[in-house]
VMD Tcl script that draws the C-alpha trace (Angstrom):
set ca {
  {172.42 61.64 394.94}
  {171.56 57.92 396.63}
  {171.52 54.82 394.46}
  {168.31 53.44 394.50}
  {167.25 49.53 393.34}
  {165.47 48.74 390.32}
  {162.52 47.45 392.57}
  {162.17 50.62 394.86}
  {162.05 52.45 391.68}
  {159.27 50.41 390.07}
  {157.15 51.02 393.57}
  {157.61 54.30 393.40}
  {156.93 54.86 389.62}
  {153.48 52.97 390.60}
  {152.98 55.27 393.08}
  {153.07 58.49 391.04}
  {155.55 61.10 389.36}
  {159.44 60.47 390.26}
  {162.51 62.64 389.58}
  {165.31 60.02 388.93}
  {168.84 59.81 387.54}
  {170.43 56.36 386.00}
  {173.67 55.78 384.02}
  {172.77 54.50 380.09}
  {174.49 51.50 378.99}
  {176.94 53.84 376.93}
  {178.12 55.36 380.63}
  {175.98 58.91 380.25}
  {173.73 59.78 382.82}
  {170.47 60.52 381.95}
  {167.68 62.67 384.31}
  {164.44 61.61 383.88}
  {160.84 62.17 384.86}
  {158.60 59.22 385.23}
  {155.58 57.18 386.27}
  {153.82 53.72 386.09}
  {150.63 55.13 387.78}
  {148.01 54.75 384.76}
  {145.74 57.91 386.14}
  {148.37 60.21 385.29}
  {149.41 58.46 382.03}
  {147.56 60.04 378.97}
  {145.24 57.83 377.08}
  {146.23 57.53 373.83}
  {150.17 56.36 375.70}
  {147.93 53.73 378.03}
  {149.41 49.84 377.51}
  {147.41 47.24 375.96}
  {145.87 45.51 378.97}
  {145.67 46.52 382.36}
  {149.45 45.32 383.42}
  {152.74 47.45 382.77}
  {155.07 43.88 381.49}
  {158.45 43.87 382.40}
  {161.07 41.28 381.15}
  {163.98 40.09 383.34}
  {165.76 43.04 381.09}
  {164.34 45.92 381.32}
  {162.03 47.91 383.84}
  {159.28 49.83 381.38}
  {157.80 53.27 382.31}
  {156.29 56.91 381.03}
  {158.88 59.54 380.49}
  {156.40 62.61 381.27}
  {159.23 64.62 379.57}
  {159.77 63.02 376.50}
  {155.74 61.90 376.68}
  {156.30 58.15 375.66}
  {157.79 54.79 377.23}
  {161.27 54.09 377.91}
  {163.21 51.53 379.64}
  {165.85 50.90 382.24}
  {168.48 47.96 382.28}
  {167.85 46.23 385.52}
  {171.81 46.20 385.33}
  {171.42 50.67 385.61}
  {173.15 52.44 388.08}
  {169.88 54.50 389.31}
  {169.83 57.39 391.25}
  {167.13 59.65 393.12}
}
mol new
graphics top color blue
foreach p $ca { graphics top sphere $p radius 0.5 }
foreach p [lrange $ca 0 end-1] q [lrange $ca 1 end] { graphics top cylinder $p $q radius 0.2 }
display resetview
């Protein structure tokens, strides 16, 4: 596995589906599935408005698994 940053993520969530690994805030590392691209997003899960907002936080995006929205600490350890 190779550490990725929380902005090369978000590019490639935008981009389309993305196999990824990060490490919770409790220390367990959790697989996930994911995407920011809104084409692949189903539309009853779309955002209100157009734009995916982040805060300073948190990076947002679609667990395809779990079928809803989850979130990343921009402090995660994230792997690909």
């Amino acid at each position: 596995m190779q550490t990725i940053s929380i902005g090369k993520l978000r590019q490639k969530l935008e981009g389309g589906v993305v196999k990824f690994s990060f490490i919770k805030l409790e220390g367990e590392l959790r697989p996930a599935v994911g995407t920011l691209d809104l084409n692949i997003i189903p539309d009853d899960k779309l955002p209100n408005g157009s734009v995916i907002q982040d805060n300073e936080k948190v990076l947002k995006y679609f667990d395809l698994e779990k079928e809803n929205w989850r979130s990343i600490s921009v402090t995660s350890q994230i792997f690909e």
